[in-house]
C-alpha positions, 0 to 999 in steps of 0.5 A, a space after each residue: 772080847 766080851 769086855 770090848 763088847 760090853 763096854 761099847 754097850 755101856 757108852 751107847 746107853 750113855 750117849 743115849 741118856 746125855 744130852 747134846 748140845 743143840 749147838 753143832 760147835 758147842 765146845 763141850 764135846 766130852 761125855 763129863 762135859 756133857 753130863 756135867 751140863 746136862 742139868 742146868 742147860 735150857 731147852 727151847 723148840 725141842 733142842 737141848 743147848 748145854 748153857 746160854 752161850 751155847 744158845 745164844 751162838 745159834 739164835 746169832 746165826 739165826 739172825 744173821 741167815 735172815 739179815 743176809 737174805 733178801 726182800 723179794 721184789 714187790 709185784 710191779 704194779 703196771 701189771 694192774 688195772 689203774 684204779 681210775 679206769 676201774 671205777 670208770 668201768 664201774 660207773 663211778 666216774 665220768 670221763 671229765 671226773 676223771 680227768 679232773 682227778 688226775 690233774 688234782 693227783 698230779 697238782 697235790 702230790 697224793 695218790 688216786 684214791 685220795 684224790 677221788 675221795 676229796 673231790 667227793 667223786 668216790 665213796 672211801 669204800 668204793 676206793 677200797 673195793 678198786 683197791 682189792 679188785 687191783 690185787 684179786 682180793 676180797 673186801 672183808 667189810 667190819 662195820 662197827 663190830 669189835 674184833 674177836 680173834 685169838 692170834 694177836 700180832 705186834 702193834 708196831 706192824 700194825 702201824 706200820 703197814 696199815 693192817 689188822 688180823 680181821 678173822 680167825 678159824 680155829 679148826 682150820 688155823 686160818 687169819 685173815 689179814 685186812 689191808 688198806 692200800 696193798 698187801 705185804 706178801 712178806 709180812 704175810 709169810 712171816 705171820 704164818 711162820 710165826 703164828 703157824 697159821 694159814 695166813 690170807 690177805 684181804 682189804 679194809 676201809 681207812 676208817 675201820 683200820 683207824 677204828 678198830 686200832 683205837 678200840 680198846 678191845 683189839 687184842 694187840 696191846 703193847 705191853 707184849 712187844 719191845 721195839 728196838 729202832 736203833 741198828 744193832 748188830 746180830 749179837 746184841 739182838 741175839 744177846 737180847 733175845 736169850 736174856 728174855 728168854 731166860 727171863 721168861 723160862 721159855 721153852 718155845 720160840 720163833 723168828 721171821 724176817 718182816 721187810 722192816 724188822 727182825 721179829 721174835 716170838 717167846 713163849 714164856 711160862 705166863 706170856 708171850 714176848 714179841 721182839 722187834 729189831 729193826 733192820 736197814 734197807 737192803 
């Protein structure tokens, strides 16, 4: 009895001292297997995977659980005030400039904003203060000043959905994000998620996104990201992330679905790795 005992004891502290594979259907299900592996598997955000294929299997599942979720549906904009009664409200436009503009919109094939603006009917700023009285936001105006935040975000988004991170409160890990023609509620959640930040839209003008995007000190260069156009399976963009995690000799890593793209952040020993997997329309 008392062997039964101690010997029940000693398997304790042995589960207790071997890692678990952070794989729930990891093969290696024996405690020699376990310790076996134990010194040459590879820990990443807390979990202990027994060998890469092990991790591997996970951040597939990963990836298919994103792929298999949906966009959610973009606010209809019928629920917002048209921007051309916005600016006639405001003084902006007569009731002929308006008309004139729509006739132009329609003629041209361009959106309002546009329209006013190569009409010379309205200022690219005052287009971007409708814009952000249409969406609740505020316009967060930079001028010329260059840029000065610390949480950087792929430039491949940046491009693709006319924004730039604008501000950032260090004590409070909250970034602005600046917009230009609307704001992307799921690539905002995905920058939080990733980021760990509290992430808050606001507008920009045209010419600031442009500006700023060109100047050398906006601190999102490309040498950090790999974009991947090209479709790919869930197992190859698994494949693709455990080798630069491995390559990397990260122990931290985060992934988020934007509407465009699958994105992964890697921690490595000396740099960060963003990748971006493009996915297909849902």
């Amino acid at each position: 009895m008392l062997f039964r005992h101690s010997g029940a004891k000693v398997q304790s502290v042995w589960r207790d001292w071997v890692a678990k594979c952070g794989n729930p259907t990891c093969s290696k299900k024996s405690w020699l297997q376990a310790f076996t592996h134990s010194h040459r598997g590879m820990r990443v955000e807390g979990e202990w995977y027994c060998d890469t294929n092990c991790f591997e299997q996970v951040v597939k599942g990963k990836i298919e659980e994103l792929l298999a979720s949906q966009n959610p549906p973009a606010k209809a904009r019928g629920s917002r005030v048209p921007m051309g009664l916005l600016l006639l409200s405001r003084g902006i436009l007569t009731s002929e400039q308006l008309k004139a503009a729509l006739d132009y919109q329609r003629l041209n094939a361009v959106n309002f904003g546009d329209a006013v603006q190569q009409l010379g009917f309205a200022t690219q700023e005052q287009v971007t203060a409708a814009v952000a009285a249409q969406w609740a936001c505020p316009v967060f105006p930079l001028g010329d000043r260059p840029l000065d935040v610390k949480i950087r975000i792929p430039r491949q988004l940046l491009n693709l959905y006319k924004m730039l991170p604008v501000h950032y409160t260090e004590n409070e890990r909250r970034l602005l994000i600046g917009f230009v023609s609307g704001v992307q509620h799921q690539i905002l959640s995905t920058i939080g998620h990733i980021t760990s930040c509290t992430v808050v839209p606001c507008f920009i003008t045209m010419r600031e996104y442009e500006s700023q995007l060109k100047s050398s000190l906006t601190p999102c260069p490309r040498d950090y990201e790999l974009a991947v156009d090209e479709i790919l399976e869930s197992a190859e963009m698994a494949r693709l992330t455990t080798n630069y995690v491995v390559q990397l000799g990260a122990e931290r890593m985060r992934i988020g679905k934007c509407r465009d793209y699958v994105w992964t952040r890697i921690w490595g020993k000396k740099q960060e790795m963003d990748l971006l997997f493009r996915v297909g329309s849902d």
